[in-house]
C-alpha positions in Angstrom: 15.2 142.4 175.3 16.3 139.4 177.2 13.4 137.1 178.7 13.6 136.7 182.4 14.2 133.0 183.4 15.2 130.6 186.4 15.6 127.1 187.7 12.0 126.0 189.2 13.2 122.6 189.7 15.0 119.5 189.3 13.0 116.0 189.7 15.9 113.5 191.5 14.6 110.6 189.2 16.2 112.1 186.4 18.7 115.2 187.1 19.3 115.6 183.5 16.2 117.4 183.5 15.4 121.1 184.5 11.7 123.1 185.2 12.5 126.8 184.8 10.0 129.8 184.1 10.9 132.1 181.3 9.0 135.2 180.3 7.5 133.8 177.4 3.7 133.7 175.9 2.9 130.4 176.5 -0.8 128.6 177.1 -2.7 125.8 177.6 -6.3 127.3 176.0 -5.3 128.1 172.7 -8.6 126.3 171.9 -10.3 130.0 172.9 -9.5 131.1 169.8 -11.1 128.4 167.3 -14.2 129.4 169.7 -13.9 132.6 169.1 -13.9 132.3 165.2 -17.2 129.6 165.5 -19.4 132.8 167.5 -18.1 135.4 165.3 -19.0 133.1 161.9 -22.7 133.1 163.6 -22.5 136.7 164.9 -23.1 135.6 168.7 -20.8 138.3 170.4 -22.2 141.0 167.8 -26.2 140.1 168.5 -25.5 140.5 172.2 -23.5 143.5 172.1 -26.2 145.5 169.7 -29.1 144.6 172.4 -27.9 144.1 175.7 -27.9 148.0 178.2 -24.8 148.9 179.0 -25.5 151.2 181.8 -21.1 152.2 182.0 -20.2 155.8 181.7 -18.8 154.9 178.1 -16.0 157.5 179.2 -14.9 155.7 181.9 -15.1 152.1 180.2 -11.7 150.2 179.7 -13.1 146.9 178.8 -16.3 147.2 176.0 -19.2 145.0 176.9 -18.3 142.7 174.0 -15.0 141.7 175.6 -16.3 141.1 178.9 -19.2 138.8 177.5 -16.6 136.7 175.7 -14.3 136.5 178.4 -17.9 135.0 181.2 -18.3 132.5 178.1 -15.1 131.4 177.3 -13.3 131.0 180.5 -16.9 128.2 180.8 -15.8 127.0 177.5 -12.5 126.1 178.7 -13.4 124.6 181.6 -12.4 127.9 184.2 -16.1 127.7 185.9 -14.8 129.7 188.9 -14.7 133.8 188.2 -11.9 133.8 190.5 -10.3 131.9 187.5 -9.7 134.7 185.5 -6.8 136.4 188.0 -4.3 133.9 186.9 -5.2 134.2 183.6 -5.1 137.7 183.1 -1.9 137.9 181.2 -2.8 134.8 179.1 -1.8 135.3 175.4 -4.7 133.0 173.9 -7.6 134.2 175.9 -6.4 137.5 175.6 -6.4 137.4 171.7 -9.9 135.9 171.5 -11.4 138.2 174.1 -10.4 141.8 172.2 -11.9 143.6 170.2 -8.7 145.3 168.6 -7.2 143.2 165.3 -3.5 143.1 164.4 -1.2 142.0 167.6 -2.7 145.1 169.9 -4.2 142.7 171.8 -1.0 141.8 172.8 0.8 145.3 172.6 0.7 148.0 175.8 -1.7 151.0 174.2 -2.2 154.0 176.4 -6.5 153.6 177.4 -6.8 149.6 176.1 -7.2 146.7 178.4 -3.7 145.3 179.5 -5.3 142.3 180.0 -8.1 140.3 180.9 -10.9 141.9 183.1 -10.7 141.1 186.6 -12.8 139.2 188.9 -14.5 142.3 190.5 -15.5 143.3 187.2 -16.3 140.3 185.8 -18.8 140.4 188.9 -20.7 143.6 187.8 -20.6 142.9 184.6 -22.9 140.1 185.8 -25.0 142.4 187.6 -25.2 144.3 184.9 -26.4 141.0 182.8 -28.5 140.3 185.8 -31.6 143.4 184.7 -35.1 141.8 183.3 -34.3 143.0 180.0 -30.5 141.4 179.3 -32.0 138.3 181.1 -34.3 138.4 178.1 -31.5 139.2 175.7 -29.1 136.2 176.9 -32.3 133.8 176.5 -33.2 134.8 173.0 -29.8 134.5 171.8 -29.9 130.7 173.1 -32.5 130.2 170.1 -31.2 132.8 168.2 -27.5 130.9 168.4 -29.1 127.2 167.6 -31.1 128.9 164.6 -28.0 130.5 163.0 -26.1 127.0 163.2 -29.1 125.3 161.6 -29.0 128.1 158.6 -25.1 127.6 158.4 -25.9 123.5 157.7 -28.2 124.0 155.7 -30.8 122.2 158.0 -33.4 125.3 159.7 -36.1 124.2 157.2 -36.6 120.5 158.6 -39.0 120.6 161.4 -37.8 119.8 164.4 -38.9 118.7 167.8 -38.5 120.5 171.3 -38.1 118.8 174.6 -38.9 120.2 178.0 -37.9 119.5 181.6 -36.4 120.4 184.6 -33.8 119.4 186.7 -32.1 119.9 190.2 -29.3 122.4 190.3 -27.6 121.6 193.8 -26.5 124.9 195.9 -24.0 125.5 199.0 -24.6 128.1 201.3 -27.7 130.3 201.9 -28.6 131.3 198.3 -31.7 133.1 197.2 -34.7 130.9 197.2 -33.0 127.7 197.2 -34.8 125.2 198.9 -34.7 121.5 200.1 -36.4 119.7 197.5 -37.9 116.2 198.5 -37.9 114.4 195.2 -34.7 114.8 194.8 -33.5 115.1 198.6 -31.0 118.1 198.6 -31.1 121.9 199.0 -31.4 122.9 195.6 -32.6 125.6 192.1 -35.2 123.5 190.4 -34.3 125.1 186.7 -36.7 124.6 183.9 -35.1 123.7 180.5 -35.9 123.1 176.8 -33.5 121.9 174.4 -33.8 121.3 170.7 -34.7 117.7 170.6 -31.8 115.5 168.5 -29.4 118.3 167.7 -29.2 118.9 171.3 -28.7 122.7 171.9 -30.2 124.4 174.5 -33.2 126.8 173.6 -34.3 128.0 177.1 -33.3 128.2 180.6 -35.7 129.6 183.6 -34.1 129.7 187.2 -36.7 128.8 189.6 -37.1 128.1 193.6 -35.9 124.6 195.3 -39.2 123.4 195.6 -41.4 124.3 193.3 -43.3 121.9 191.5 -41.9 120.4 188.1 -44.5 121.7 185.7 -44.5 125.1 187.2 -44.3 128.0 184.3 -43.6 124.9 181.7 -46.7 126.4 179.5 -45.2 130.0 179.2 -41.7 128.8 178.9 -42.5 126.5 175.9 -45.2 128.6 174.0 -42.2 131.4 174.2 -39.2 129.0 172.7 -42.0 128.2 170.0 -42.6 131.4 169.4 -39.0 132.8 169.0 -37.6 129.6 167.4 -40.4 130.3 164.7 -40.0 134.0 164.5 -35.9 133.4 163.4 -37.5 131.1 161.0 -37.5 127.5 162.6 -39.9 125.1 162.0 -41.7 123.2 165.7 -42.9 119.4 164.9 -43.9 119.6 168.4 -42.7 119.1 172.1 -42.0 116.1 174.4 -42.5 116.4 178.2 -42.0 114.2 180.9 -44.2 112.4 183.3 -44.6 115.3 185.3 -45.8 117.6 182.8 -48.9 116.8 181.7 -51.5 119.1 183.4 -55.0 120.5 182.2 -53.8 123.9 181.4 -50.6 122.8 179.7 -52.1 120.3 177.4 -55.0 122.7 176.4 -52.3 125.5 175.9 -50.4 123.6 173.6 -53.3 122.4 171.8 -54.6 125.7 171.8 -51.5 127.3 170.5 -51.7 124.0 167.7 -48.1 122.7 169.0 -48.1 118.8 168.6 -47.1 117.1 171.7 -46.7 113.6 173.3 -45.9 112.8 176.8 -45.6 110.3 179.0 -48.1 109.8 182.0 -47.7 108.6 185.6 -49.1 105.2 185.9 -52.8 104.6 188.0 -55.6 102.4 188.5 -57.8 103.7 185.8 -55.4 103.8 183.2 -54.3 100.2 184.1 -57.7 99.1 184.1 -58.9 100.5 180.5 -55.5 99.0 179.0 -57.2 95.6 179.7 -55.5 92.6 181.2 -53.4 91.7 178.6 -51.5 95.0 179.8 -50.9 94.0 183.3 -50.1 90.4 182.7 -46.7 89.5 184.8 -45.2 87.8 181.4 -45.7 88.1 177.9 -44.7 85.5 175.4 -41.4 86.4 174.3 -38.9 84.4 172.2 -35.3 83.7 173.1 -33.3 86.6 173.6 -35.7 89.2 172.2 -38.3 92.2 173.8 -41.5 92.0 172.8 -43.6 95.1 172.9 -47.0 95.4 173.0 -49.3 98.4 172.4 -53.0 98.8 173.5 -55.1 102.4 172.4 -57.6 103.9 174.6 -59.3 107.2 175.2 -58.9 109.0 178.8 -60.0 111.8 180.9 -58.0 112.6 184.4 -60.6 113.9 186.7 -59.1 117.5 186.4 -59.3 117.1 182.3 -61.9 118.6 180.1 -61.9 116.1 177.4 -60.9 112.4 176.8 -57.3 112.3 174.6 -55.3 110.0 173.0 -53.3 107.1 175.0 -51.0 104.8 174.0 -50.2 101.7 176.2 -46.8 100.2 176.5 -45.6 97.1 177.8 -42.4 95.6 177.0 -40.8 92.5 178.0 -37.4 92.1 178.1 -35.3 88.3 178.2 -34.8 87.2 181.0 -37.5 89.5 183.3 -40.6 88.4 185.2 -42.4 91.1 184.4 -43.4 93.5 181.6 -42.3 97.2 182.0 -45.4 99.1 181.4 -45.9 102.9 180.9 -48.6 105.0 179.2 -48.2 108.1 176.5 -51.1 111.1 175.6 -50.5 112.7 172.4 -52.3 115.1 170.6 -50.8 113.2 167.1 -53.9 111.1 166.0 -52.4 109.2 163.2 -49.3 108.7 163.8 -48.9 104.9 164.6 -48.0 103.6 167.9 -44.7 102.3 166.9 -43.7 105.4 165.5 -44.8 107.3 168.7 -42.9 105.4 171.2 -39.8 105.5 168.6 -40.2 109.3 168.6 -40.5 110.0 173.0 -37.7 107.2 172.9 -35.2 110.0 171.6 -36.3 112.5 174.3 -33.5 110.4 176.1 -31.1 112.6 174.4 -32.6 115.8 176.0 -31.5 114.0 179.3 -27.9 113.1 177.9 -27.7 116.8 176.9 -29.0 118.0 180.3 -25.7 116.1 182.2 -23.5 116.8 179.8 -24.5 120.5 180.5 -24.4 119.7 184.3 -21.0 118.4 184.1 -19.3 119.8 181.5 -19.6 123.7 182.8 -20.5 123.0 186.0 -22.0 126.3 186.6 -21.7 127.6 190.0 -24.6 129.6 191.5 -23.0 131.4 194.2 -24.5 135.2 194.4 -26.0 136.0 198.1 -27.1 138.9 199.5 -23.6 140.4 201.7 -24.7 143.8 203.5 -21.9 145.5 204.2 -22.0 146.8 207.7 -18.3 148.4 207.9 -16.0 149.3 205.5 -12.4 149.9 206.7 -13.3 150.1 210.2 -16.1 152.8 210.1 -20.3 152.2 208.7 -20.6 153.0 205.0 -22.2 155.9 203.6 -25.8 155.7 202.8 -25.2 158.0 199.8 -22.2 156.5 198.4 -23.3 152.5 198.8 -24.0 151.0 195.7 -27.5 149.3 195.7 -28.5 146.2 196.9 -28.1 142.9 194.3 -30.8 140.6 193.5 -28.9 137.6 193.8 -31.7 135.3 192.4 -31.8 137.8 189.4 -27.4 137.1 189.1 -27.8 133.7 189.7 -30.1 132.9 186.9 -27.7 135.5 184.6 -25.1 133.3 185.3 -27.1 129.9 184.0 -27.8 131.9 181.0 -24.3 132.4 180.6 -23.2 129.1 181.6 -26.0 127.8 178.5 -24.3 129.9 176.0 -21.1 128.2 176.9 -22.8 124.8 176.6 -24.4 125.8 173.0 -20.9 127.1 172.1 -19.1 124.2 172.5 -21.6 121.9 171.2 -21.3 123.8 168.0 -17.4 123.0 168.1 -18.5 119.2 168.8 -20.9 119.1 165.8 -18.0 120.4 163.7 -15.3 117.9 165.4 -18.2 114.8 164.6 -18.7 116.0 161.4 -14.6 116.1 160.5 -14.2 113.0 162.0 -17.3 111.1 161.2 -18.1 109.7 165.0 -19.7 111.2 168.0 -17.5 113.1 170.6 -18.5 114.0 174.2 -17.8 117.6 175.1 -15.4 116.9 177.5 -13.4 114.8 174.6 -13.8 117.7 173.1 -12.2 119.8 175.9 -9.2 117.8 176.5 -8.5 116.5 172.9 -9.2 120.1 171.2 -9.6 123.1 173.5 -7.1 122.2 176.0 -4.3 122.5 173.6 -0.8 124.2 174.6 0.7 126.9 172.4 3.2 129.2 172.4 2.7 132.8 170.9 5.2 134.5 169.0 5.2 138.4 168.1 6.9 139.6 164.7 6.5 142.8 163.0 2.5 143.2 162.9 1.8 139.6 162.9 0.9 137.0 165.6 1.8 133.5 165.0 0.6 130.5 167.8 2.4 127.7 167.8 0.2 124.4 168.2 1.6 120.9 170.0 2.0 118.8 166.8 0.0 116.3 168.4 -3.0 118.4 167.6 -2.0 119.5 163.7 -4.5 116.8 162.3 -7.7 117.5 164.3 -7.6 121.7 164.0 -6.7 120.8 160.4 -10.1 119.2 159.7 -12.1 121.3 162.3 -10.9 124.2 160.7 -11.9 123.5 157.8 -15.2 122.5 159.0 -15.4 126.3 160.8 -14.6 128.0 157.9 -17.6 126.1 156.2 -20.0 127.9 158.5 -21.8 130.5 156.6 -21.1 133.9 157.9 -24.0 136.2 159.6 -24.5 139.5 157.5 -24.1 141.8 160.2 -24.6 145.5 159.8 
């Protein structure tokens, strides 16, 4: 069989070149498939698959669930954050071997009832609908600590006690979506997700879609006391949490302490507790020497008014070279011992929770775009009552789609801890994107065997991060 092929183009500053298109396997994602190999090492795809409803006439299926829910996380993983993505990858030879199911090159081969190709957009779209019901909600949040727990296993590194950080974070919106609202802190129409990650390592554990406006603590208690519990129950071990300024709350502080999770947090600055850190707090300027910070610590007990008891706080002032004034802040902990140096050195690497947050942000850019769309004609005439499907609740799809979008995130961070680990320095996941996953390939069929050509100029990094996948100890699945 000859390969169809023509003359695109020819640039006019060099003639001696030619663009043409030939029918040929050819793509710029073979990085799909070194994904693919990292969940299936940890049993991500097969966890999913064995919990999530599938409410599908399974005679009527074409694509199994499993193939659709790689397909929503990998086209993130690659950077396609747009469902509307997938039509013009349909026919793509990388994506289409790490999606399927089927082993051997039938991923690639016409069979007579097997997907062709990728799924389309539409179904793409009720697939997450389907993802979208109160229970698979529940199924794709487990599996965010059920996915960081299995990489901590494979490393060798679930028994050293580790902290959790909680926060939120605006999640801008276009259009008239479901309880998106105008929020004033940060000044734009917006979700106001709730998120807890796992402190250093940096994967995220949780992820709760909530109105524009609502207040920053709102639900933090539940959400926590349920990452704690899960992360515990796969066999994690919780140092404690780290919140924010705007967390601290009488019924969040006696939850956790109730529930015996350690915690330290930082407080919003007033009167009282500026007047009980003493003046040598507040002073303008501290005695510094040349070109260093000094910090200075002061201890106190202290009740807010809507507090039951007094707790621990820890003062901060530091003054850096060259400032006026001291930066001051305060911390409450429920850790009694641990020294105040030690403390701030520990919120201190909450900072990575925030790095992690943006990278998320940026890096998948998820788009929450679900809306309630009434049909009120179809081809011309009103649809029948009987025969419409029912309503969605976009809210419900929106926050399926976060969940999704997290998986992705957690995903590629696991390809980024392998890619640091090969090459002994820290990567950002979109270095990881363009150096690794965005590599072209060209994908050759003979006899019952599928060979994918890699650009050369990527032979040395797969080389060492395949090694480091194959390292991963493989989940014992039934």
């Amino acid at each position: 069989m000859v390969s169809e092929q023509y003359l695109l183009f020819q640039p006019e500053f060099n003639r001696s070149i030619q663009v043409e298109v030939r029918d040929e396997r050819l793509t710029s994602d073979a990085g799909a498939l070194l994904c693919r190999e990292a969940a299936e090492r940890l049993g991500l795809f097969a966890r999913l698959a064995s919990q999530l409803k599938d409410p599908r006439d399974p005679e009527a299926v074409t694509h199994p669930l499993t193939e659709l829910l790689r397909t929503l996380v990998l086209l993130q993983v690659q950077g396609w954050r747009d469902q509307d993505d997938v039509d013009r990858l349909r026919a793509d030879p990388a994506f289409r071997l790490a999606v399927s199911d089927r082993r051997g090159d039938r991923p690639l081969r016409e069979e007579d009832g097997a997907p062709q190709a990728l799924a389309s957009q539409p179904t793409l779209s009720r697939t997450l609908r389907t993802l979208s019901a109160p229970d698979n909600r529940s199924v794709l949040r487990q599996e965010l600590v059920g996915l960081a727990v299995e990489r901590l296993r494979s490393e060798g590194a679930l028994d050293r006690p580790m902290w959790l950080d909680g926060d939120s974070l605006p999640l801008r919106v276009h259009g008239h979506q479901d309880q998106a609202e105008y929020n004033g802190h940060y000044r734009k129409m917006c979700y106001h997700p709730f998120v807890v990650t796992l402190g250093d390592p940096g994967d995220l554990l949780g992820v709760w879609l909530r109105r524009g406006a609502v207040h920053t603590a709102a639900g933090a208690l539940d959400y926590l006391l349920e990452t704690v519990r899960r992360f515990k129950e796969l066999g994690g071990k919780v140092a404690g949490v780290r919140l924010d300024a705007g967390m601290p709350s009488q019924p969040l502080l006696v939850g956790l302490e109730d529930a015996e999770v350690p915690y330290v947090a930082r407080l919003r600055r007033n009167a009282v507790l500026d007047r009980l850190a003493g003046d040598g707090h507040r002073l303008p300027h501290l005695p510094a020497p040349e070109g260093e910070a000094v910090t200075r610590f002061t201890e106190f007990r202290y009740a807010a008014a809507s507090w039951s008891r007094k707790r621990r706080i820890i003062g901060v002032a530091i003054q850096e070279p060259g400032e006026l004034f001291a930066r001051s802040f305060y911390l409450v902990t429920s850790l009694e011992d641990l020294p105040p140096e030690e403390l701030l050195a520990l919120y201190r690497r909450r900072g990575n929770a925030e790095n992690n947050f943006g990278e998320w942000m940026t890096s998948m850019d998820p788009h929450l775009s679900s809306a309630r769309r009434t049909k009120s004609h179809y081809q011309g005439q009103a649809p029948d009552p009987e025969k419409q499907s029912p309503p969605i609740e976009p809210f419900a799809v929106n926050e399926a789609w976060l969940l999704v979008s997290a998986l992705a995130y957690n995903l590629l961070h696991i390809v980024r801890t392998r890619v640091e680990t090969a090459t002994n320095r820290g990567w950002t996941l979109q270095s990881v994107r363009e150096k690794v996953m965005k590599v072209g390939a060209r994908v050759l069929l003979g006899g019952r065997r599928v060979t994918v050509v890699v650009a050369e100029s990527a032979r040395h990094l797969w080389a060492v991060l395949w090694t480091q996948i194959s390292a991963l100890d493989p989940v014992q699945t039934e």
